[in-house]
VOGU-3710 file (C-alpha; in Angstrom, 3 decimals, decimal comma):
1> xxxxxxxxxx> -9,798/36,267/25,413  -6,782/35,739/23,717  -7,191/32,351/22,329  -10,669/33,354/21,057  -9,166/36,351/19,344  -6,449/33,362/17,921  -9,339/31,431/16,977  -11,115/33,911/14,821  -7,908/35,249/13,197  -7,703/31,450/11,936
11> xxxxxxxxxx> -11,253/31,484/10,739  -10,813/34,294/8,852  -7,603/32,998/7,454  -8,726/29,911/6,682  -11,290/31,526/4,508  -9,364/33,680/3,232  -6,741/31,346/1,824  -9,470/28,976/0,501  -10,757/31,682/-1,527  -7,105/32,531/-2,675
21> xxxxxxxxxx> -6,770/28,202/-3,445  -9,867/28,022/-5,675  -9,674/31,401/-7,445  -5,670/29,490/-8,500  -7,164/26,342/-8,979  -9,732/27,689/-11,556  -7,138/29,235/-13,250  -4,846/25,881/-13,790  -7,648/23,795/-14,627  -8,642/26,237/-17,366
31> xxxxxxxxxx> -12,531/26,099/-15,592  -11,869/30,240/-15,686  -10,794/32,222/-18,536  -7,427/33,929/-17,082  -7,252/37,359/-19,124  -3,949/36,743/-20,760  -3,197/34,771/-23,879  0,855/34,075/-24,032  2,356/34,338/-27,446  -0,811/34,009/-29,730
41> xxxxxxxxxx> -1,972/37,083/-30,259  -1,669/37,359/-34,109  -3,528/33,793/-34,214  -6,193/35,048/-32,330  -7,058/38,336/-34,321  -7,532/36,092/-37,073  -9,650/33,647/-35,680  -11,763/36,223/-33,873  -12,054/38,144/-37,108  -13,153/35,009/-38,625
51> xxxxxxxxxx> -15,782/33,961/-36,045  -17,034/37,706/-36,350  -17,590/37,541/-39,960  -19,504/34,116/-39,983  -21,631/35,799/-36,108  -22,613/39,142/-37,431  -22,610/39,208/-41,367  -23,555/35,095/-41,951  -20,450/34,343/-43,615  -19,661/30,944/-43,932
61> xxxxxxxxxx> -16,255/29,653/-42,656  -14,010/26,538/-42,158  -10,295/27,069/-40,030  -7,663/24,201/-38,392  -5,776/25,125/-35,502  -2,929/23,129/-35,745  -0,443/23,059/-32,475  0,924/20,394/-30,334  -0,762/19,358/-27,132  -0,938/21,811/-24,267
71> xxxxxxxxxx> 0,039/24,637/-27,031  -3,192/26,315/-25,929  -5,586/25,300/-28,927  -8,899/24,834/-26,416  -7,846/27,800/-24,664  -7,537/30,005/-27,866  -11,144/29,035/-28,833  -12,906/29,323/-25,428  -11,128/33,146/-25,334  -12,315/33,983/-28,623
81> xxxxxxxxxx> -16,034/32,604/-28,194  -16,351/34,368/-25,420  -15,468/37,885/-26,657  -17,902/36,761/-29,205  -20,748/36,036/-26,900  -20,156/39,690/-25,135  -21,591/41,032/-28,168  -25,463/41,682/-27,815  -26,384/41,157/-31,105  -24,204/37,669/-31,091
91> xxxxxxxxxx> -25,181/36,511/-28,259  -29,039/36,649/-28,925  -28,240/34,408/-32,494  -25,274/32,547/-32,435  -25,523/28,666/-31,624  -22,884/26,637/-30,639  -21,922/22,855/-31,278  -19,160/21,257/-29,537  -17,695/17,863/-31,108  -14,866/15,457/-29,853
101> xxxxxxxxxx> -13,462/12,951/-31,739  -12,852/11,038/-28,799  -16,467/11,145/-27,695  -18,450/10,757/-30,865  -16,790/8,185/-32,745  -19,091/7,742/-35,532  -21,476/9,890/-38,068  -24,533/8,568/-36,180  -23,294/9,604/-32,592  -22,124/13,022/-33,741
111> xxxxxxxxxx> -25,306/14,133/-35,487  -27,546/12,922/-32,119  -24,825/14,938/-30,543  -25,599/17,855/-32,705  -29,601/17,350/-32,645  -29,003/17,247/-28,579  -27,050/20,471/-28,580  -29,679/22,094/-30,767  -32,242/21,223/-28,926  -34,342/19,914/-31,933
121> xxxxxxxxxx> -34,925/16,546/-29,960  -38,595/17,064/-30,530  -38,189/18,283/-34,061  -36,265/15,227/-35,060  -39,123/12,556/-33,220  -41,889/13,562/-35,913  -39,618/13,649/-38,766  -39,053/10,339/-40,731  -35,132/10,685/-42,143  -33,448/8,966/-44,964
131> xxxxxxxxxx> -29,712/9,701/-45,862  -27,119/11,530/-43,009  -26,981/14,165/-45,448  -30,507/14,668/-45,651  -31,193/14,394/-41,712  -28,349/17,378/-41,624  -29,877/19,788/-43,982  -32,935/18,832/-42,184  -31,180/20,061/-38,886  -29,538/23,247/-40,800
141> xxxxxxxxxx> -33,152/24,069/-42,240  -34,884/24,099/-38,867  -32,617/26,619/-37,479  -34,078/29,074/-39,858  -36,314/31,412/-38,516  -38,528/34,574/-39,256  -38,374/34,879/-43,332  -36,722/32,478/-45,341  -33,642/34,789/-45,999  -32,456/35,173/-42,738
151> xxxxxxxxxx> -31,008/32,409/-40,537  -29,231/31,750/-37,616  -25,394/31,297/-37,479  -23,616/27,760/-36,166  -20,392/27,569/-35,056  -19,648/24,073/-34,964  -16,188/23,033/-32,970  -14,646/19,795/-33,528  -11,809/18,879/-30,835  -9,681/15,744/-32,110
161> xxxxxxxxxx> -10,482/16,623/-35,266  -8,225/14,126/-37,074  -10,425/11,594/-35,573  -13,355/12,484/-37,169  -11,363/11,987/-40,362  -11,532/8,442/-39,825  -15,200/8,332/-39,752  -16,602/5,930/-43,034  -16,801/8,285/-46,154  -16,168/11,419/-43,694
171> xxxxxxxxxx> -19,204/12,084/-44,175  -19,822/14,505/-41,518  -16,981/16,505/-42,629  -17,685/16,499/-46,307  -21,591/17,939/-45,325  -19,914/20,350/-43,101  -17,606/22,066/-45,402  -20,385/21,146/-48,103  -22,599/23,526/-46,281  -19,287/25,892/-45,123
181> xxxxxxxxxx> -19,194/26,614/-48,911  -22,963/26,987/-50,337  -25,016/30,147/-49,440  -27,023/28,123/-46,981  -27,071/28,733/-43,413  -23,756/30,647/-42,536  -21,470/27,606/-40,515  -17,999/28,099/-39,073  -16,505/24,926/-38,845  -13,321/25,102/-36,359
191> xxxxxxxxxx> -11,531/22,191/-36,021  -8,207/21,662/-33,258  -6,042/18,852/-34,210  -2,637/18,160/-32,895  -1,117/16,391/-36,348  0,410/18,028/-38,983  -0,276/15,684/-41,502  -4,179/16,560/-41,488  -5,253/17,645/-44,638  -3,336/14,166/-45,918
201> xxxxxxxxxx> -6,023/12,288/-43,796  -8,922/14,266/-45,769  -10,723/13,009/-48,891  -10,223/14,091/-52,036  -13,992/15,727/-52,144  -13,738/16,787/-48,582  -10,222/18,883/-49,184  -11,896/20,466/-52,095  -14,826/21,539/-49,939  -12,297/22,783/-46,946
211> xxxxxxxxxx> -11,010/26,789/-47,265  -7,226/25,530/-46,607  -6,976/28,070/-43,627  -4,841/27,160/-40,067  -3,883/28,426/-37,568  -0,711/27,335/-36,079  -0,117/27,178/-32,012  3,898/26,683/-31,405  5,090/27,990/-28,437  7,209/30,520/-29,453
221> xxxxxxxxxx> 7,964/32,166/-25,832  11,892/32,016/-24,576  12,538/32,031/-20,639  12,409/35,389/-19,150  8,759/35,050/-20,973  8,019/32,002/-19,612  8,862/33,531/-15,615  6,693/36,119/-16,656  3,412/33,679/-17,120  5,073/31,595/-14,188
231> xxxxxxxxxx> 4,407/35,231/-12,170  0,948/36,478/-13,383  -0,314/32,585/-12,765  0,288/33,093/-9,469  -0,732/36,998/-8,853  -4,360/37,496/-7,014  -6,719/39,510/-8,305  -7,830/42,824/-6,973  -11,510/41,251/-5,954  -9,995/38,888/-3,003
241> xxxxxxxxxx> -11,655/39,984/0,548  -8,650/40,499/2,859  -6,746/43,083/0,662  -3,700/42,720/3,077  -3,371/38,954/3,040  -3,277/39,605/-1,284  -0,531/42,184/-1,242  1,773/39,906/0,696  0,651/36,975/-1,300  1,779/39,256/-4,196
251> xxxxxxxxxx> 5,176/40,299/-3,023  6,097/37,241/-2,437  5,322/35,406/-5,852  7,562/38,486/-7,046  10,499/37,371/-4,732  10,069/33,662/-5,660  9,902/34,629/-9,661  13,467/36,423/-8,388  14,778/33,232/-6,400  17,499/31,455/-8,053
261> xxxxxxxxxx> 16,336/27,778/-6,953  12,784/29,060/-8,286  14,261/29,945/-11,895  16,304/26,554/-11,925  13,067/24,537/-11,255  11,495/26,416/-14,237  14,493/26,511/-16,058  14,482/22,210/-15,614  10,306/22,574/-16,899  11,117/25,137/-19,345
271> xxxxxxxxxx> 13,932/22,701/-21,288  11,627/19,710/-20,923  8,449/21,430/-22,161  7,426/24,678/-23,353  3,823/23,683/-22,883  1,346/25,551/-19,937  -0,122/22,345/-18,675  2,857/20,982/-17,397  4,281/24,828/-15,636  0,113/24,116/-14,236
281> xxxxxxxxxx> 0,850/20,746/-12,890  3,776/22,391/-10,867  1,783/25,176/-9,675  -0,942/23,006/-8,803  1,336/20,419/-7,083  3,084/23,534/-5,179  0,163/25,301/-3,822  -1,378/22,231/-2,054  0,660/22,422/0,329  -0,541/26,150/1,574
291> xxxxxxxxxx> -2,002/25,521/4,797  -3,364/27,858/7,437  -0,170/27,183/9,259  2,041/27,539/5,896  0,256/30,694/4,311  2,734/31,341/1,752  4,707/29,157/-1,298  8,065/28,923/-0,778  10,930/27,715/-2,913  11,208/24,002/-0,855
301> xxxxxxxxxx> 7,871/23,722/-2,331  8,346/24,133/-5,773  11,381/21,826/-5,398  9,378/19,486/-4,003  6,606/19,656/-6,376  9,067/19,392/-8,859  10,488/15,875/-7,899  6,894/14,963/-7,935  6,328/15,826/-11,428  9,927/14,475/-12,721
311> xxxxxxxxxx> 9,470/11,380/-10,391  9,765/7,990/-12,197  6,921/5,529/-12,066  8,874/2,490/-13,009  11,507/3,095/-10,738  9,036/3,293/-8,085  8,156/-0,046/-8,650  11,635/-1,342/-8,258  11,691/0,054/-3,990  9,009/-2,111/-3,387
321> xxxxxxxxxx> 10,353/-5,463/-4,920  12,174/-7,994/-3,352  15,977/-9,067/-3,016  15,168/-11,922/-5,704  13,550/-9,565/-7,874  16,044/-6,621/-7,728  18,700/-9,459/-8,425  16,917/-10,837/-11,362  16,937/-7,283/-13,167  21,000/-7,253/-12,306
331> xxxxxxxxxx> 21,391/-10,267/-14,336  19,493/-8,586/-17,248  21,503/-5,494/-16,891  24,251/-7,688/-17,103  23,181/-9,364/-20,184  22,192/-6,426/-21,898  25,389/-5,251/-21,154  27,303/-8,054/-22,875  24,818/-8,824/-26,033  23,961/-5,300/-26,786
341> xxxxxxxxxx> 20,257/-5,123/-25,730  19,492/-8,735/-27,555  16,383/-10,572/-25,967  17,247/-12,791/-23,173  15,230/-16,148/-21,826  14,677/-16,860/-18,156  17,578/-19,639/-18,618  19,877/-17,249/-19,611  18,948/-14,677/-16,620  18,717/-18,028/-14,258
351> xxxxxxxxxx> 22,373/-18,937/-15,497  23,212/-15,699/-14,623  22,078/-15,499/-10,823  24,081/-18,738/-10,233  27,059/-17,277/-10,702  26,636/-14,345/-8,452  25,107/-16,737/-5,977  28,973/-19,420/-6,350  30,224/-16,447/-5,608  28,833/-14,960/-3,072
361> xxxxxxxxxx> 27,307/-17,913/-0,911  27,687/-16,950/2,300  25,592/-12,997/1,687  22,946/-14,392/-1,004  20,198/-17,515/-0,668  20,538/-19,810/-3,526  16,486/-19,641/-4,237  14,905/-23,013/-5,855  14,216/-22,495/-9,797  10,472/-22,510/-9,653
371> xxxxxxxxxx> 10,798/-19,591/-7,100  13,375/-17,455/-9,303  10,876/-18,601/-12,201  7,251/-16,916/-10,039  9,690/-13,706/-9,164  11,045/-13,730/-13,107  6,761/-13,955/-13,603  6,000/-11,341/-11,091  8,412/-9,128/-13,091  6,208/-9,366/-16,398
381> xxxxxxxxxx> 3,334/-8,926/-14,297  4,817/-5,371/-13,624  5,320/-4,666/-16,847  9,356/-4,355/-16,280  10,028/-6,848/-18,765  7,796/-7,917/-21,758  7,627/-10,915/-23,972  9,152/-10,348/-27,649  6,462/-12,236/-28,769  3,108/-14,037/-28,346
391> xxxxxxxxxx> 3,404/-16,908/-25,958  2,437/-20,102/-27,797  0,378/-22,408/-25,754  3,562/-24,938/-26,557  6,456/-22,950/-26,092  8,445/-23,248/-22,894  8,070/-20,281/-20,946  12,059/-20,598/-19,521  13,467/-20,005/-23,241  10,903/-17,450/-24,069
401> xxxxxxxxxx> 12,569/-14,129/-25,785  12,211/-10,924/-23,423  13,075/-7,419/-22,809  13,689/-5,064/-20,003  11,828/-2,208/-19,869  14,118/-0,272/-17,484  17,480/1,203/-18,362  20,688/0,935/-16,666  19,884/4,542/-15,096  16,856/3,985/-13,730
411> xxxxxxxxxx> 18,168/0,875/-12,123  21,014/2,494/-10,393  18,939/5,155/-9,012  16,102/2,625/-7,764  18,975/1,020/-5,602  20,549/3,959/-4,122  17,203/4,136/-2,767  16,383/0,673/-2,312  16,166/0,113/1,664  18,488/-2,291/2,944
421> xxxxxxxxxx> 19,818/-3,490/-0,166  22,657/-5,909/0,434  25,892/-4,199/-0,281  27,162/-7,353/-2,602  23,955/-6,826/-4,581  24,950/-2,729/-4,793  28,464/-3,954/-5,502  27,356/-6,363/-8,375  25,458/-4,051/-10,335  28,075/-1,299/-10,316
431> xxxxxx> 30,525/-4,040/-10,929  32,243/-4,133/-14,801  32,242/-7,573/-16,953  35,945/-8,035/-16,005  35,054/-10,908/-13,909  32,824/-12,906/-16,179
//
């Protein structure tokens, strides 16, 4: 009876804690809109104010939000159309075009993108177009409806919006703002662009066309700000179905946003980058590994999800290379060492793995040359050292000019990890140039 009773407790946790996992999940993917935006507020009464204006009386509008990546530009916009859209009146008329840069890399692409999003597919199929410009106002036109005075509002969004600068002529932009400024249909062109520089990338007809408003995302939060979003991240909503299992989940983000190893991990994040995506990588990272049997975060998982995020790729690679290898990158440590980060050749690197070997025959094999040369090769091939040049189909590839991509560092990390590492290998990269 017991073990049943066991068995359904488990069920129900189970459930229960999956609930809790997606309802967090959402939240750090940005897939739900969390209710609080950090820091932005005065940004977003403009921009709401502005998306009203263009929504409800048809006045046309063009904006930038300017702000580094992971500042919270997408997030900004996706808050503010969405208070927009919970007007009745809105909702009913307002259409919505979403653009990326990325995605639609030329005029043509971006205004089947636009026809798509419309949904004027069909109106477009029995219409013969010339010019872009004229297959636009052709689009704008055919969102009129009922008498010719009234119209419906577009708010077109353009992510990566330096991008589209690129475009030949910029021709989508220029019709854009053309239209932004003319008394046809009302158009709020929003554009989210991560470089300063913008309006230098914009044509002298297209600037003049543009309104010269932005909106600037820094984060401006300081720390005990920054445990405060850590805290209401993590805090479950009222709506979860065991009420019990949500107060203790509760309490106990409050003690960890308390716990001094906690506060250094975020204090470590919180130096490195302001930005929420990477405080939502360690969440995300932290709360995989609540189990049924492991209900609740603890600290040892947000230090561990921490050496995840600050773990280094490249010295990775180094544990799983051989003796040879981790040898070769000595010698080039070495060399760096004594020629001040000049380019080396394999002869030079070669040159220097014979000495170590003289000296220390009877703990390291003295490897044939064409085998130091396919390790010295495998090494490129891992991207840990790259050529300073083309190769030339003539050039010899011993007394070709490379770098190492690793600094001294990394290196001495990788082998305090490196299993089994011979001890005159340690010794000989710690080792000074006294003996040379």
């Amino acid at each position: 009876m017991n073990s049943r009773k066991s068995k359904s407790n488990n069920l129900i946790h189970a459930e229960c804690l999956s609930q809790v996992q997606r309802i967090l999940r959402e939240r750090f993917c940005h897939q739900s809109l969390h209710t609080n935006l950090y820091g932005v507020q005065a940004q977003y009464k403009h921009l709401i104010e502005l998306l009203k204006r263009t929504a409800i009386h048809g006045e046309s509008n063009s904006v930038l939000i300017i702000g580094p990546r992971g500042s919270g530009k997408t997030t900004l916009i996706n808050h503010a159309l969405k208070e927009l859209m919970d007007i009745e009146v809105v909702n009913e008329n307002v259409l919505q075009v979403h653009l990326n840069g990325l995605l639609q890399i030329n005029d043509k692409i971006a205004l089947k993108e636009i026809t798509r999003q419309l949904s004027l597919e069909n109106v477009v199929g029995d219409k013969v177009f010339g010019s872009f410009a004229e297959n636009l106002s052709f689009l704008l036109e055919a969102l009129k409806k009922g008498d010719r005075t009234s119209s419906c509002p577009v708010i077109f969004i353009l992510d990566e919006f330096d991008l589209f600068a690129h475009h030949k002529n910029q021709t989508l932009l220029y019709n854009l703002f053309d239209i932004s400024q003319s008394a046809q249909t009302p158009v709020a062109v929003i554009g989210l662009t991560c470089r300063l520089d913008i309006l230098e990338l914009l044509e002298k007809r297209v600037k003049s066309r543009f309104s010269h408003r932005q909106i600037h995302l820094m984060n401006s939060f300081g720390f005990p700000q920054y445990v405060k979003i850590f805290k209401e991240e993590l805090l479950l909503p009222e709506e979860i179905s065991d009420k019990h299992f949500a107060e203790k989940w509760n309490e106990n983000v409050q003690c960890l946003s308390e716990d001094t190893s906690v506060r250094e991990v975020l204090q470590k994040h919180f130096n490195i980058s302001k930005n929420l995506r990477s405080l939502h990588t360690l969440l995300m990272l932290a709360l995989s590994r609540v189990t049924v049997s492991h209900p609740f975060l603890t600290a040892a998982d947000f230090m561990e999800a921490n050496q995840l995020c600050s773990m280094d790729s490249k010295a990775n690679i180094v544990h799983g290379l051989s003796v040879l290898e981790i040898c070769l990158i000595i010698a080039m440590k070495h060399l760096n060492d004594i020629y001040e980060e000049e380019p080396f050749n394999f002869q030079m690197v070669y040159n220097e793995f014979q000495k170590f070997v003289q000296r220390k025959a009877h703990s390291v094999y003295n490897f044939e040359k064409p085998v130091v040369m396919k390790a010295f090769e495998h090494l490129q091939q891992l991207e840990l050292i790259k050529p300073m040049e083309r190769t030339s189909v003539n050039s010899q590839r011993e007394y070709q000019l490379m770098k190492l991509l690793l600094d001294n560092t990394q290196i001495m990390n990788a082998l305090q990890k490196y299993p089994n590492c011979p001890t005159d290998v340690r010794q000989w990269a710690t080792s000074s140039l006294s003996w040379l």
